[in-house]
N, CA, C and O of each residue as an XYZ file, in Angstrom:
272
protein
N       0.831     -1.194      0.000
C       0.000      0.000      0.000
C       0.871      1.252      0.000
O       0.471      2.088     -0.810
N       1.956      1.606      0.692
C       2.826      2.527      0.852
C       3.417      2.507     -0.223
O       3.405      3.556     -0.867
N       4.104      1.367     -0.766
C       4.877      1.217     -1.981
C       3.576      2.462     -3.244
O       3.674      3.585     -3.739
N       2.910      1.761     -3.241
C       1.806      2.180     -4.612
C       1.744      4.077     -4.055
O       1.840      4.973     -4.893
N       1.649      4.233     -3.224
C       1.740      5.571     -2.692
C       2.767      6.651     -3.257
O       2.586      7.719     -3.842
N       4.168      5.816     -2.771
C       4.734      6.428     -2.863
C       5.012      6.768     -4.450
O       5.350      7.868     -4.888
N       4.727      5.231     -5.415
C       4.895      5.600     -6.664
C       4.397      6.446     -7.363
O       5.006      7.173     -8.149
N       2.787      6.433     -7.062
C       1.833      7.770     -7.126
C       2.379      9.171     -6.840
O       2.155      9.985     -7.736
N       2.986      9.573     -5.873
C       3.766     10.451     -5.783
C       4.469     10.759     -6.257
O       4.603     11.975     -6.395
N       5.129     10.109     -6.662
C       6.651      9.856     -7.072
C       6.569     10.453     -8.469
O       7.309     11.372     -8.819
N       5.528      9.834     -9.361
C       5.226      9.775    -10.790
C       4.676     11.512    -10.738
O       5.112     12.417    -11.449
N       3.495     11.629     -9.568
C       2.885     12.988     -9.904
C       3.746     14.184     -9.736
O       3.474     15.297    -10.186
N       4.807     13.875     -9.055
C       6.088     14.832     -8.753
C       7.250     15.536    -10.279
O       7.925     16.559    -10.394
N       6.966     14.319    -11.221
C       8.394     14.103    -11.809
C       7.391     14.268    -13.116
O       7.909     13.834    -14.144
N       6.066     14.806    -13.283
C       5.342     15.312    -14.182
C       5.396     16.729    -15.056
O       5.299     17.813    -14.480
N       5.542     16.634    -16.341
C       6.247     17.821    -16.608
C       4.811     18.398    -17.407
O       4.808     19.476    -18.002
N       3.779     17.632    -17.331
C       2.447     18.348    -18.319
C       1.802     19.059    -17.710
O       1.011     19.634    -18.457
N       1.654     19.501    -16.183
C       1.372     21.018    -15.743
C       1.894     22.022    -16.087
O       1.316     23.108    -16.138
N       3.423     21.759    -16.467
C       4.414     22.906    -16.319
C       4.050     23.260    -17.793
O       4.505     24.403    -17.799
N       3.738     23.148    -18.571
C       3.494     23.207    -20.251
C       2.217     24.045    -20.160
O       2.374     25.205    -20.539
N       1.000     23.725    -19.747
C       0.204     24.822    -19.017
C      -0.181     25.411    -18.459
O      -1.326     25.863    -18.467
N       1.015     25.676    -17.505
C       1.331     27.166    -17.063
C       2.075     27.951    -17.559
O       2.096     29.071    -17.050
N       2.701     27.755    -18.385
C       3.209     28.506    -19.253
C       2.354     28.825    -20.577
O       2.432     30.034    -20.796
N       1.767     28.336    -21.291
C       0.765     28.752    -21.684
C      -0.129     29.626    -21.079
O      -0.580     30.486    -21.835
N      -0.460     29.644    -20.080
C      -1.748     30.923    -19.295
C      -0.689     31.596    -18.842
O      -1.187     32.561    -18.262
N       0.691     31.683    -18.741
C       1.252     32.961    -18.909
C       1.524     33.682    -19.854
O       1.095     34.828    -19.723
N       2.141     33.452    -20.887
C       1.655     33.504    -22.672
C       0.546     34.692    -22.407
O       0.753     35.890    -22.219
N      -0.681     33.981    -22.453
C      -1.835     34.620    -22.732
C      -2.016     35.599    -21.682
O      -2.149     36.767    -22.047
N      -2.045     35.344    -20.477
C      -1.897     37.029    -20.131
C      -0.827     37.851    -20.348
O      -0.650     38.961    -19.846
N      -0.311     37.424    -20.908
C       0.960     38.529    -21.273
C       0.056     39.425    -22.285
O      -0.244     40.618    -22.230
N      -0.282     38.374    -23.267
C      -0.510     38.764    -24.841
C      -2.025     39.782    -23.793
O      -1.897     41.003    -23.890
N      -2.937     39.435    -23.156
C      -3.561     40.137    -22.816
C      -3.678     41.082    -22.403
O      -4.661     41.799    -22.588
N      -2.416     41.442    -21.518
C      -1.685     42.492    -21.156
C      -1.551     43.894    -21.968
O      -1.903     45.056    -21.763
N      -0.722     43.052    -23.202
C      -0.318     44.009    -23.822
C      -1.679     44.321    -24.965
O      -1.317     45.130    -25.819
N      -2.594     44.030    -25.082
C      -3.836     44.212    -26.001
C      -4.234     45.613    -24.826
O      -4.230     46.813    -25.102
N      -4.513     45.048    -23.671
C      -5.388     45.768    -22.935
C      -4.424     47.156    -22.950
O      -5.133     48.100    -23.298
N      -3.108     47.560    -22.698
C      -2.628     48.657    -22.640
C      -2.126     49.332    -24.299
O      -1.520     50.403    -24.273
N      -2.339     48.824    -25.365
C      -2.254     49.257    -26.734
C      -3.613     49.683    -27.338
O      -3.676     50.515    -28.243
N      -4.978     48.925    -26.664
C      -6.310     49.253    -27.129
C      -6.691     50.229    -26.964
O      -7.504     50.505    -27.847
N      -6.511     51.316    -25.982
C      -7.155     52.354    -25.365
C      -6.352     53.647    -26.287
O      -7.077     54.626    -26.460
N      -5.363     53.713    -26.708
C      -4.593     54.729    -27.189
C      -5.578     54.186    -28.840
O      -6.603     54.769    -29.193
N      -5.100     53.271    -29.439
C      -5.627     53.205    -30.804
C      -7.201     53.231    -30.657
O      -7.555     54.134    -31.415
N      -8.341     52.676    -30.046
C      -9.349     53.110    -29.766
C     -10.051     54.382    -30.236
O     -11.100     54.452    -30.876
N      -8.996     55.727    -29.643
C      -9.509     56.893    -29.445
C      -9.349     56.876    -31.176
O     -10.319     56.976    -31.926
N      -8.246     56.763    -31.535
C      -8.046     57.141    -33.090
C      -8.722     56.605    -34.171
O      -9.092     57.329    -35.095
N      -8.917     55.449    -34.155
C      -9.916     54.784    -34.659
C     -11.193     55.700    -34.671
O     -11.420     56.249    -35.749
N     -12.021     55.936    -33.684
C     -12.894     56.724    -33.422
C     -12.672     58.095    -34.556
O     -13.225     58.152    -35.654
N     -11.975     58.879    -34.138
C     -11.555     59.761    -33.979
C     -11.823     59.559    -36.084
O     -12.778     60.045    -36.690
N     -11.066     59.016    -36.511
C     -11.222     58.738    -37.794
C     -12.948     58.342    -38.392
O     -13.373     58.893    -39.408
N     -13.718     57.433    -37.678
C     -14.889     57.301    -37.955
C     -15.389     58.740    -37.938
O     -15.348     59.288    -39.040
N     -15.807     59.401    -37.021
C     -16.304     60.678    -36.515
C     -16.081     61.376    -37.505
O     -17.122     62.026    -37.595
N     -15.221     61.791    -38.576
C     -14.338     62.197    -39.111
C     -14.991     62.408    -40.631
O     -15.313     63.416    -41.260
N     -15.038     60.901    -40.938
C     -15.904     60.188    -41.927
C     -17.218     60.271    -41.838
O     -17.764     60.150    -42.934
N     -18.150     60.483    -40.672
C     -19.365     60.699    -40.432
C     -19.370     61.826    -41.221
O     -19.785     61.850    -42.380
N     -18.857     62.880    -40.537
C     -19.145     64.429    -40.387
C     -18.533     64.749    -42.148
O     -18.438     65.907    -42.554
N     -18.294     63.963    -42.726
C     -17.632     64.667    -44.215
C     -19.201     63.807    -44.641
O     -20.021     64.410    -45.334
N     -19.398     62.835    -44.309
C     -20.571     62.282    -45.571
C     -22.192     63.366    -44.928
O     -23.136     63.752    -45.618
N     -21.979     63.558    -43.560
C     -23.290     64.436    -43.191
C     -23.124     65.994    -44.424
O     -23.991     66.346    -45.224
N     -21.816     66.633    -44.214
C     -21.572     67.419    -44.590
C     -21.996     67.597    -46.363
O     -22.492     68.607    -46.861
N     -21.677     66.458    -47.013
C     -21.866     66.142    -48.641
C     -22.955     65.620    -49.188
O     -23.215     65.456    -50.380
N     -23.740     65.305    -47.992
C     -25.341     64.984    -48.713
C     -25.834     65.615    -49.407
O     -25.492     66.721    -48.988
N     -26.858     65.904    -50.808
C     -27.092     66.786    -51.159
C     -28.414     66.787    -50.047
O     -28.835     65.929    -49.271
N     -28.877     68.288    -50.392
C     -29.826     69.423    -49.546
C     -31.372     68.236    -50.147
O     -31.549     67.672    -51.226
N     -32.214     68.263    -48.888
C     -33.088     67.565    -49.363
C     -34.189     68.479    -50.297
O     -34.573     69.499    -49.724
N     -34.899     68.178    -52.042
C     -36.014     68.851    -52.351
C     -36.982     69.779    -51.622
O     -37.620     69.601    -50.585
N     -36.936     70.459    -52.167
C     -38.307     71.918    -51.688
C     -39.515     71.243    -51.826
O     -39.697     70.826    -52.970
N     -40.573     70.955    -50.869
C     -41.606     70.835    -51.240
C     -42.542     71.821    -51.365
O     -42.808     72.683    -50.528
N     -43.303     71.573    -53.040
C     -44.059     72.937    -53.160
C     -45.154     72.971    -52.279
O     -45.875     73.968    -52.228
């Protein structure tokens, strides 16, 4: 019984397929990391460009008909 124990142990100790995903979910918050602090600056500009594009096509509509 101890024997089988200890092998159990032994084996779950000397396991290297946790260590493969944890490094992976560090990976990804990294990569998340750096999305979350690059999004907010390009965001505004993005915007900033739509808005931009709104206000030229509001601006170029033609004038709607006179109704008599």
């Amino acid at each position: 019984m101890f024997l089988k124990l200890y092998v159990k142990v032994r084996v779950f100790f000397e396991s290297t397929e946790g260590a493969s995903a944890i490094e992976y979910a560090i990976v990804a918050a990294m990569v998340a990391a750096v999305i979350v602090v690059f999004i907010t600056p390009i965001s505004k500009e993005v915007t900033d460009i739509f808005t931009g594009l709104r206000d030229a096509l509001i601006d170029a509509r033609p004038a709607a008909p006179a109704t008599p």
